[in-house]
N, C-alpha and C positions, 0 to 999 in steps of 0.2 A: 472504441467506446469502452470505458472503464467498468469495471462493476460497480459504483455506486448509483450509472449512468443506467444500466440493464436493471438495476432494481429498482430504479425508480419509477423506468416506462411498466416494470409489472405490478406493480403498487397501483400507479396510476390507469393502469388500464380496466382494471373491475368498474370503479364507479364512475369512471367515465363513462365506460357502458352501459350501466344501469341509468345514470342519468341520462341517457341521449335514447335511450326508449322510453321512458316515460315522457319526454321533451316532444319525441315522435305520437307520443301514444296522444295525449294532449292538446297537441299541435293539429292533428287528425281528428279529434273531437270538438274543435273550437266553432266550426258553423253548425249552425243549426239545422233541423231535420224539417226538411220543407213540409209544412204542414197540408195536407191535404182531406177533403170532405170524407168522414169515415162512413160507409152502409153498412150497419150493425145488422145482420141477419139475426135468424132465430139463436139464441144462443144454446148451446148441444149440452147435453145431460151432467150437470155438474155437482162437485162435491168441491166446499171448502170446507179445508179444515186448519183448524185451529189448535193447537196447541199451547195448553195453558199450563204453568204451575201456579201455584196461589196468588191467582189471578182476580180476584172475587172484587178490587176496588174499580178495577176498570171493565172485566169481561163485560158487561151490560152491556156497556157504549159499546163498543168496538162491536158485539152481536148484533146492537141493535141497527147500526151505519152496514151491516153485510145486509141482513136481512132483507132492509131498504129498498137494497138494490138488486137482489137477489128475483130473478122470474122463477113462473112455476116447474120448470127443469132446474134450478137450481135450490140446494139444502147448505144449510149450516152445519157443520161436525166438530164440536170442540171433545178434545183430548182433557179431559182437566187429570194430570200427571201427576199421584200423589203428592194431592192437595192438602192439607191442613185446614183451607179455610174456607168460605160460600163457592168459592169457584164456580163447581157445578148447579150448584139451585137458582142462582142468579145469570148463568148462562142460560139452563132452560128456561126461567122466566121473561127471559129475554128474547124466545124464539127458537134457541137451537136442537138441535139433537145433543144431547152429551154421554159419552165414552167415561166411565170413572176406572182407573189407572192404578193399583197398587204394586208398587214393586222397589221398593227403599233401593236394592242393590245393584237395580239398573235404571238411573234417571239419568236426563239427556233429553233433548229435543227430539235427536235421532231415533230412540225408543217408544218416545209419544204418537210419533209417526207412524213406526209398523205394527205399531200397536190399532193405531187408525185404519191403517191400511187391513189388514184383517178383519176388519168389520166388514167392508168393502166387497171381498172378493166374490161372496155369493151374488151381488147383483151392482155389480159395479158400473160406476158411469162413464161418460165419453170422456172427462179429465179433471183433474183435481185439481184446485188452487190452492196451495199453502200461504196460512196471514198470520203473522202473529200475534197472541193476543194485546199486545198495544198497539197496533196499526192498523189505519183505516186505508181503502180504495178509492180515490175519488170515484165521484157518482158516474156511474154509467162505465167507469173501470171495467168494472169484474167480466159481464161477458164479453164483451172486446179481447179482452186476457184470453180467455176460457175460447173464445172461439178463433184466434190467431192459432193458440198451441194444435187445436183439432186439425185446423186447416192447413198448417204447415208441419202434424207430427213430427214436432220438436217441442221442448221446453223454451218457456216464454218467460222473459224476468220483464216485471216493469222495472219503472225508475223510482226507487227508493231512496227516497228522500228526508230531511228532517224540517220539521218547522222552522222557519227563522224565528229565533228570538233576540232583538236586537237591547233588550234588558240584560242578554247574560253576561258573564263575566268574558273579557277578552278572550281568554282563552279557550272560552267553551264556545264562542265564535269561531275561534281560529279553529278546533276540532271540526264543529261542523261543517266550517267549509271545503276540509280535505276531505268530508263522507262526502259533499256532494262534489267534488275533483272524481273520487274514485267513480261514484255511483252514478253521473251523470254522464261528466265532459270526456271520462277516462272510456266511460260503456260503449260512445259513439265512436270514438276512436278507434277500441276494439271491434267491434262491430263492420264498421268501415274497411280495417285493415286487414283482420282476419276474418270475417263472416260468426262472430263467437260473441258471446256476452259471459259476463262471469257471476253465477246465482248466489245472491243476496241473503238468501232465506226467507226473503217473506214479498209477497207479492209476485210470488210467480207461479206458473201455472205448466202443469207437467203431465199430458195425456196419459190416460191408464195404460196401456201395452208398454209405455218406460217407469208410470209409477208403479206398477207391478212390480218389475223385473229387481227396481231401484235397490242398492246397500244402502238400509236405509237407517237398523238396529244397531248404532253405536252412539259411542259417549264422544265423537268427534268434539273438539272446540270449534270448528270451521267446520260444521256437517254440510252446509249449500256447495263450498266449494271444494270438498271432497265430490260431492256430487255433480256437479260440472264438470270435474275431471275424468269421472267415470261416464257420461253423457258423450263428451267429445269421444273417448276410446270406443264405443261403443259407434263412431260413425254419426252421431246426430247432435250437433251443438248447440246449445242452449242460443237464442235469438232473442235480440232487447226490444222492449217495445218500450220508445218514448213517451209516446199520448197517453200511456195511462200511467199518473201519479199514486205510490204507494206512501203514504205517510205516518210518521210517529212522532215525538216528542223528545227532545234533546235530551240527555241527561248534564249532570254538574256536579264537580268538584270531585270527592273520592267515589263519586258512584260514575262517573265520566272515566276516571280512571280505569276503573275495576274493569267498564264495559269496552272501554277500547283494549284494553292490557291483554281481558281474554281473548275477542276475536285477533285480536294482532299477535297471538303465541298460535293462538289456533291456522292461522295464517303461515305463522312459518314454517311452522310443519309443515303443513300441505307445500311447503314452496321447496320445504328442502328434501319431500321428497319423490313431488312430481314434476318440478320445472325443467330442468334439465333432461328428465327422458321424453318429457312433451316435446321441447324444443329437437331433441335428436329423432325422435319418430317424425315428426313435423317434417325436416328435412327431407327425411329417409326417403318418407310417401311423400312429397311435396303437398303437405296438406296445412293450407293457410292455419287453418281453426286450430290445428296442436301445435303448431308454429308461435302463433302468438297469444292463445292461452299458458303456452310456457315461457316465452318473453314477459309477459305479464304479471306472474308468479314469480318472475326471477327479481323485479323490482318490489323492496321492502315497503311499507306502511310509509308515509312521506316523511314525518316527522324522523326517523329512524334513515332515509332514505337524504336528507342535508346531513341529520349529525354526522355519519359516515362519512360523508363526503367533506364537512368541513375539517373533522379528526384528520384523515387523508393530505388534506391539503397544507394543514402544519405540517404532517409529517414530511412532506412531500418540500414543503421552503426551506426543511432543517437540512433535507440532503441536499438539495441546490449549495446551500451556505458550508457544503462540505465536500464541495464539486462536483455531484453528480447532474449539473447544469440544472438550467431552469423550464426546459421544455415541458418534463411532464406535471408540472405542477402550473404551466399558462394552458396548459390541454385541459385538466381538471379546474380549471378559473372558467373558461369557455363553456365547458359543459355546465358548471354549476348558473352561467350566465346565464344559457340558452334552458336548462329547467325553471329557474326563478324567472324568465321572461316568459316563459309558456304557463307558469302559474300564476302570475298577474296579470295575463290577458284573460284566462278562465276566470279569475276574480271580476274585470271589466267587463267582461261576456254576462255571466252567468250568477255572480256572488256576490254582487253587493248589498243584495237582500238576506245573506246569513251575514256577511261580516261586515263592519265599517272598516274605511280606508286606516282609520286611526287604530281599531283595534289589530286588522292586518302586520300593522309594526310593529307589535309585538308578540310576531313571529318566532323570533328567537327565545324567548320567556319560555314560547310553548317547547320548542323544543326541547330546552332543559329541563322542564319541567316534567318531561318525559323518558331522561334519562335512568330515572330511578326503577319503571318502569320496566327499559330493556334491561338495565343489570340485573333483575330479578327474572329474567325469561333468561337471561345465560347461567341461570340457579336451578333448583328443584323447583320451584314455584311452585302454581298454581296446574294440575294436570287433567283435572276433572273439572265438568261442569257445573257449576255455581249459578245461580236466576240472580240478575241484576237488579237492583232493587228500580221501583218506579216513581215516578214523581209522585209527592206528595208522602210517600214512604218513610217513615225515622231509618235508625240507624240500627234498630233490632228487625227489620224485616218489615211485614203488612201494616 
């Protein structure tokens, strides 16, 4: 075997990889979760809380849809996190308790949180649901959530979802439907394979003796799935609940951008650098849950996860065309095969209500159109928390 021959099975061998665990991971989330009759008991001593920054056009709704559903062991706790604007008085007028937050030098979700959490600790409840303020629970959600976590002391993620919007532009289709790849098809998958869910941030629900303990006070970009990772080491993994749907509203254009750009930098982080000792502790202790929480982490954000592999796969027919044969670049055809078939069955499964077949095609637009995107995460970019602007929002903020 030559050395163009050896460099190419190691080229080719990363994203082979990465593609044939998501492929697995997919492939394993593809049937559905047999629905059975739920007996919602009493639901146990609860606290949601909310964290808001200049949240004043939407906190209302989103208060009023918790409240709703909310029994008399259960309260509202919005965080409003140096606010500028109604935030807080239209949250309380809405029902809640509210928390007011000053501290310019440390903002961050992660902040609003233990900021919350310290209200708490004098007479704290059986578990906390974190929502955030543009997302509702469907009805009858919250203690289902609130009483799996007690009853199975673990953290509970529902399924976080986005509205379809089949008015939006193709592409913000095509976004949507790899949130619900990740957030759905990908969770059962995980769940199935490793006993493990990976927390979203919003819609899940996390008994007090681990929201207690939680790292909670940082300007993480990916704070939920910092906290999963500390969850699993910690011996207790986060557990998905499908039956209850967690929902928001899609964003678009440079503010779809912005919001995928952050969690998906925030994301690498955490992946570059806890995947790898997951997966070696995983081993170590034969323990499913750190195993495939860090097979999980080690697979990029999707779009980012073909460009690689397509870049790859030129690379890979220039060496063939220079004799390094063609083997590892029909292994890397294969793989990208068996991921793009395992993502158009989750499309026929599960997605034809965020995407249409027509807009699915163009796939590839999205992609590049997301290039721009990662070369700016292999810069200084963006390093700190920024609030995504919300619908209905201009371009100067509320």
């Amino acid at each position: 075997m030559n050395g163009l021959a050896v460099l190419g099975g190691v080229l080719a061998a990363a994203p082979v990889l990465l593609l044939a665990i998501y492929a697995l991971e997919v492939t394993a989330g593809l049937p559905r979760q047999r629905r059975t009759p739920v007996d919602d008991g009493p639901a146990p001593e609860t606290v949601v809380l909310v964290p808001a920054h200049d949240e004043a056009a939407g906190i209302a709704a989103t208060v009023q849809a918790l409240v709703a559903q909310a029994g008399p062991m259960t309260r509202v706790l919005v965080v409003a996190d140096n606010c500028a604007d109604e935030t807080a008085a239209r949250a309380r007028a809405a029902g809640a308790d509210v928390l007011e937050r000053r501290d310019p030098a440390r903002r961050g979700k992660g902040y609003a949180l233990a900021f919350g959490r310290e209200a708490l600790i004098a007479a704290p409840p059986a578990c906390v649901v974190i929502v955030d303020a543009d997302c509702t629970i469907a009805p009858g959600g919250l203690g289902r959530l609130a009483g799996e976590a007690v009853g199975r002391g673990r953290a509970v993620q529902s399924c976080n979802l986005l509205r379809p919007d089949p008015t939006a532009a193709p592409t913000a289709q095509i976004s949507n439907f790899a949130f619900l790849v990740k957030n759905l098809v990908r969770q059962r998958g995980m769940a199935r394979l490793g006993g493990v869910a990976a927390l979203t941030g919003t819609g899940m629900a996390i008994p007090w003796p681990l929201f207690r303990d939680a790292p909670l006070a940082s300007a993480e970009l990916a704070e939920d799935l910092a906290l999963g990772v500390w969850l699993v080491r910690q011996g207790v993994p986060p557990a998905y609940l499908e039956t209850v749907n967690t929902w928001s509203d899609s964003a678009s254009g440079r503010t779809l951008l912005t919001q995928r750009g952050r969690w998906e930098r925030g994301f690498l982080r955490t992946a570059r650098l806890q995947a790898l000792p997951l997966v070696g502790t995983g081993i170590a202790r034969l323990s499913p849950s750190r195993l495939w929480l860090g097979l999980h982490l080690l697979v990029p954000p999707l779009a980012l996860l073909f460009a690689l592999a397509g870049g790859m796969l030129v690379v890979l027919a220039v060496l063939a065309l220079l004799g390094a044969g063609i083997t590892p670049a029909l292994l890397l055809v294969a793989a990208l095969a068996a991921a793009g078939g395992a993502t158009v069955l989750a499309w026929f499964r599960e997605g034809r209500a965020q995407v249409s077949g027509r807009a699915l095609l163009r796939a590839p637009a999205y992609v590049l159109m997301k290039l721009p995107v990662y070369r700016t995460m292999l810069g200084r970019g963006e390093a700190s928390w920024v609030r995504t602007r919300r619908a209905g929002e201009d371009e100067r903020g509320a």
